[in-house]
C-alpha positions in Angstrom: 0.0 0.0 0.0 1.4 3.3 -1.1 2.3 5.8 1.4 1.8 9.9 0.8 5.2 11.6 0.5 4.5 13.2 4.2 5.4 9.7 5.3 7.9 8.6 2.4 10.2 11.2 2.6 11.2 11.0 6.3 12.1 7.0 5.2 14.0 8.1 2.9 16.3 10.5 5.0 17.2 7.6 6.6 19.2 6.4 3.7 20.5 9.3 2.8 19.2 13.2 4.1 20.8 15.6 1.6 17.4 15.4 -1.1 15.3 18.3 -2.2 11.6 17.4 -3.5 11.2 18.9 -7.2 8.5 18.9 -9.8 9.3 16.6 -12.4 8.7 19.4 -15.1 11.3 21.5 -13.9 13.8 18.6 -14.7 15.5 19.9 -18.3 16.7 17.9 -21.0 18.3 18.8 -24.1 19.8 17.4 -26.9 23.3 19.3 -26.2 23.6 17.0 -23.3 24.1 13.5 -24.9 26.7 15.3 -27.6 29.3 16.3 -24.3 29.0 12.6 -23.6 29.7 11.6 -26.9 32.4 14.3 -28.2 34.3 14.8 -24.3 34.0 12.0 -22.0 36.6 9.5 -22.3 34.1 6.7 -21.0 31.7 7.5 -24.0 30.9 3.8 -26.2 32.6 2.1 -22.5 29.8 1.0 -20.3 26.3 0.0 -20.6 25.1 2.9 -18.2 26.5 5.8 -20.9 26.0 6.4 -24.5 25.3 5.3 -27.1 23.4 2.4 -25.0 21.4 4.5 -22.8 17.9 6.2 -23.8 18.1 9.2 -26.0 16.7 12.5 -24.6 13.1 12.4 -26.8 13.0 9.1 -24.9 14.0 10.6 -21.7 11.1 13.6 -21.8 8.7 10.2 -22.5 9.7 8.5 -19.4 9.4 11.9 -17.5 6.0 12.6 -18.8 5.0 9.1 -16.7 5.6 11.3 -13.3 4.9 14.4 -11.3 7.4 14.1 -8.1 11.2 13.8 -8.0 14.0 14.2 -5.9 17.6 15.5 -6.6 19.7 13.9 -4.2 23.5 15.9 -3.2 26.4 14.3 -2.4 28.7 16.9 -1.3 32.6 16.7 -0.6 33.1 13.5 -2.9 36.7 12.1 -1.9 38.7 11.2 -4.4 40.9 8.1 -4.5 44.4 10.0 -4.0 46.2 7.4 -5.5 44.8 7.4 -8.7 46.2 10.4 -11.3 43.4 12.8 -11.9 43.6 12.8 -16.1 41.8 9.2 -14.8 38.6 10.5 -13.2 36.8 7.5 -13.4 38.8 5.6 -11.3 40.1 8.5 -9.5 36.5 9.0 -8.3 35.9 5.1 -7.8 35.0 5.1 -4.4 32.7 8.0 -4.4 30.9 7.1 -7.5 30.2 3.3 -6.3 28.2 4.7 -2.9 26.5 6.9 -4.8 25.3 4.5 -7.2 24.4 2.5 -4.0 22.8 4.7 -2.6 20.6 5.6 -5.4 20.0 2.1 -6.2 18.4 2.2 -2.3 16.6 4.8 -2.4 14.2 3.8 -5.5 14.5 0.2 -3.9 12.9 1.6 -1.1 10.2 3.6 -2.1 9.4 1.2 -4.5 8.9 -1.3 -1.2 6.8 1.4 0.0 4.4 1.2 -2.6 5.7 3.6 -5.5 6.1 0.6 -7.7 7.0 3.1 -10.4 10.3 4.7 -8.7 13.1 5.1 -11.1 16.6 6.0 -9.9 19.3 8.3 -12.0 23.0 8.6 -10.9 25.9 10.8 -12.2 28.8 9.4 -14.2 30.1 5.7 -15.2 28.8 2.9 -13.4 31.5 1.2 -11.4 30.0 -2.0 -10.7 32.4 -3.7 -12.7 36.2 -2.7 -12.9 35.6 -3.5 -16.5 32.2 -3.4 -18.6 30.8 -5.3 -21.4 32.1 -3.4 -23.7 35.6 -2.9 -22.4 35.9 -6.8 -22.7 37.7 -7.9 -25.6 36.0 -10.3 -28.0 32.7 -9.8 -26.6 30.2 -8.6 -29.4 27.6 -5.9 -28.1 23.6 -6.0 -29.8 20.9 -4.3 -28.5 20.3 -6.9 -26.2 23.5 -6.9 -24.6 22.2 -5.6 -21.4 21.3 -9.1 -20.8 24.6 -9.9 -20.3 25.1 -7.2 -17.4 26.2 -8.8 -14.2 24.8 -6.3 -12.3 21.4 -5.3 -14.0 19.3 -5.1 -11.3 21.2 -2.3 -9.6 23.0 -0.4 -12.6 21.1 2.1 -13.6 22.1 5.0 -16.2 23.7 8.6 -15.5 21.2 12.1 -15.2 23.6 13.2 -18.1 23.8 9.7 -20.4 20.1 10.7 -21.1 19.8 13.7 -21.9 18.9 15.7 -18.8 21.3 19.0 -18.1 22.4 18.8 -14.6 23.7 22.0 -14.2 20.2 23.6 -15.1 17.9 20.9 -13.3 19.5 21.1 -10.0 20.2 25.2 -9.8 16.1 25.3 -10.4 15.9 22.6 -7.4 18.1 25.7 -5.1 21.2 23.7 -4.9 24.8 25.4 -5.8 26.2 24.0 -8.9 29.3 25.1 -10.6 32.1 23.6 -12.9 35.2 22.3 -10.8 38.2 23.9 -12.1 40.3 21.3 -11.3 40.6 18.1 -9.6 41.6 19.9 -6.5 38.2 21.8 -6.4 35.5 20.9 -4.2 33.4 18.0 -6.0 29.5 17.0 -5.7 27.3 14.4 -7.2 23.9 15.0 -8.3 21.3 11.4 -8.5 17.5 11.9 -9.2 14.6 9.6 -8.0 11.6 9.8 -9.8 8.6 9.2 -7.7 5.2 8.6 -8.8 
């Protein structure tokens, strides 16, 4: 039986507090988005969470239009793994990004058990599940069923960016501080979304 957010949200803190409730059409997508992934990120074509194997951002505003309620979840003061150079930001923000997706992966695990059978969770960056993903492994042939193959497919679950939604935008309308880190010294945050309905 499906509580009323009153009761829902308070669970939730529980899991993790730093959350601010948004209206799911404040959320923006945009087509520039998916290009940054695809001319920029070094993980592009890598993993099964990032393009070109994730849903493209007409599919995203779809999936949006199926809900009302969200949350943008922070994680502030992300600690890198020191001991990994920088120029190697995935691993170099291993750590961090693996309780994130975590605790994202709880959080819509949750409130579905709640009764919001139709939560849908959204992290930030690479999924790091695996140390190396299907399509890092050599000789194995991707189709578009190769999600099957994922050894962690009830969990992984794709990036806010990998889809089409613009971070930056959707969680400075939320009232949360956003800015681009001018190097890997700068203080670094995660965004995740939970879409509630």
């Amino acid at each position: 039986m499906k509580n009323d957010l009153n009761t829902l949200l308070p669970e939730l803190r529980k899991i993790h507090s730093d959350f601010k409730q948004i209206a799911v059409d404040t959320i923006e997508v945009a087509e520039w988005v998916r290009w940054k992934c695809e001319y920029g990120c070094r993980a592009y074509g890598k993993h099964m969470t990032c393009p070109p194997y994730t849903p493209r951002p007409e599919e995203t505003r779809k999936l949006l239009s199926c809900y009302e309620n969200a949350l943008i979840t922070r994680f502030a003061d992300v600690q890198p793994n020191e001991d990994v150079p920088p120029a190697h930001i995935h691993h170099f923000l291993w750590d961090a990004i693996f309780k994130m997706h975590n605790t994202m992966f709880e959080l819509e695990r949750h409130t579905f058990l709640l009764g919001y059978y139709q939560a849908f969770a959204m992290a930030a960056l690479p999924c790091t599940y695996c140390r190396d993903c299907l399509p890092e492994r050599e000789g194995f042939e991707l189709d578009y069923a190769a999600k099957r193959f994922c050894e962690h497919q009830d969990k992984a679950r794709p990036s806010m960016e990998a889809c089409g939604i613009d971070v930056f935008k959707t969680v400075r309308t939320a009232g949360y501080e956003l800015e681009v880190c001018p190097s890997s010294r700068a203080k670094i945050t995660f965004f995740g979304l939970l879409l509630i309905e």
